[in-house]
N, C-alpha and C positions, 0 to 999 in steps of 0.2 A: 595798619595791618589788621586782617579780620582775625577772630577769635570763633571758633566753634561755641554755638550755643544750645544748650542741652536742656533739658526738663529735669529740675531740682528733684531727684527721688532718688529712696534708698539702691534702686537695681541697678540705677545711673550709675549712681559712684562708685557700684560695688564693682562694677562692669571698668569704670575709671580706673580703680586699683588694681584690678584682676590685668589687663593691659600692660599696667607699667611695671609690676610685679614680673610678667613675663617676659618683659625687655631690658627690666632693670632687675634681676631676681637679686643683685648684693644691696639693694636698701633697704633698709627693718621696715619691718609692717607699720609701727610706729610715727617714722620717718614719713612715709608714703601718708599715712594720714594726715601727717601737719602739713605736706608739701601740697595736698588734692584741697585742703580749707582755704590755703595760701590762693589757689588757685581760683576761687570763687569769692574771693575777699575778706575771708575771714582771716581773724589774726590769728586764732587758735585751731584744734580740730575739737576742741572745749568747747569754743564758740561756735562752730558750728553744728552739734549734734541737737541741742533745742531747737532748733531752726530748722532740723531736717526732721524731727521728731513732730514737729507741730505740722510743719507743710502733709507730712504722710508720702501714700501712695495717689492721694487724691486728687490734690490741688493742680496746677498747673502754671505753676513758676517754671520761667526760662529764664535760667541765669546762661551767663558767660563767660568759658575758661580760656582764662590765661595763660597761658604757656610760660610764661617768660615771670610770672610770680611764681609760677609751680619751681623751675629752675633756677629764682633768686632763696627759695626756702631751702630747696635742696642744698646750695649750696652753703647757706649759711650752718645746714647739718655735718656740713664739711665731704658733700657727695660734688668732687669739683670736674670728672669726668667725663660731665654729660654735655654732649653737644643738642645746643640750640634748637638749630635747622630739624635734626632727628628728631627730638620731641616734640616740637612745631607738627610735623606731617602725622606721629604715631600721634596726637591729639585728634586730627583733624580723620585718621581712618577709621577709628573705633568705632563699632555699631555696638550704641545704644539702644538695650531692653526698649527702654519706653522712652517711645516718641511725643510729639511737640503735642501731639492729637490723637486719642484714642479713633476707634473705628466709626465708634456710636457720634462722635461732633465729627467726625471727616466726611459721614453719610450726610449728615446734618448740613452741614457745608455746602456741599457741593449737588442735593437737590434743591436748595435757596440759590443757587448761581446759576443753576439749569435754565434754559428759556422757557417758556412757554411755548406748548406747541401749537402751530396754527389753526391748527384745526381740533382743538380742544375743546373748542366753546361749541 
């Protein structure tokens, strides 16, 4: 099964919770953050905050979320009315603040991939 893969930063997850918050508005804010650390492999949202503290706005870590860890934390918070499938898809529609590439490395990019033009020389 594919997992949506997002760019480790603070707008991302805030973006992450602001989503499930809206779909799910009876889970404590609390909840929601153990269940988004859960999601990215963290044990805790403890263990997750130096980790997202140190990456920043800057770096560019692509991690991988889970669905199906988000929905085994939830439920062991005792949230057991969430179906699967639904937050499978609301995972995978979300638009992410910040993408995989800023503009300045996607320009970067893709004039290194450009041809040469023939009549250049």
């Amino acid at each position: 099964m594919l997992h949506p893969q997002v760019r480790f930063s603070p707008s991302n997850i805030a973006a992450l919770k602001k989503s499930l918050r809206d779909c799910y508005p009876h889970i404590k804010s609390s909840h929601l953050d153990e269940a988004i650390a859960a999601s990215f492999g963290f044990k805790s949202h403890a263990a997750l905050r130096p980790a997202l503290l140190q990456v920043g706005n800057h770096a560019r870590l692509i991690v991988i979320t889970d669905h199906m860890l988000l929905l085994l934390r939830l439920e062991e918070l005792g949230y057991r009315d969430i179906d699967a499938g639904d937050l499978r898809h609301l995972m995978w529609d979300i638009k992410f603040p910040d993408h995989w590439y800023d503009q300045h490395l996607e320009k970067a990019v893709t004039k290194r991939r450009r041809p040469t033009a023939a009549n250049s020389q």
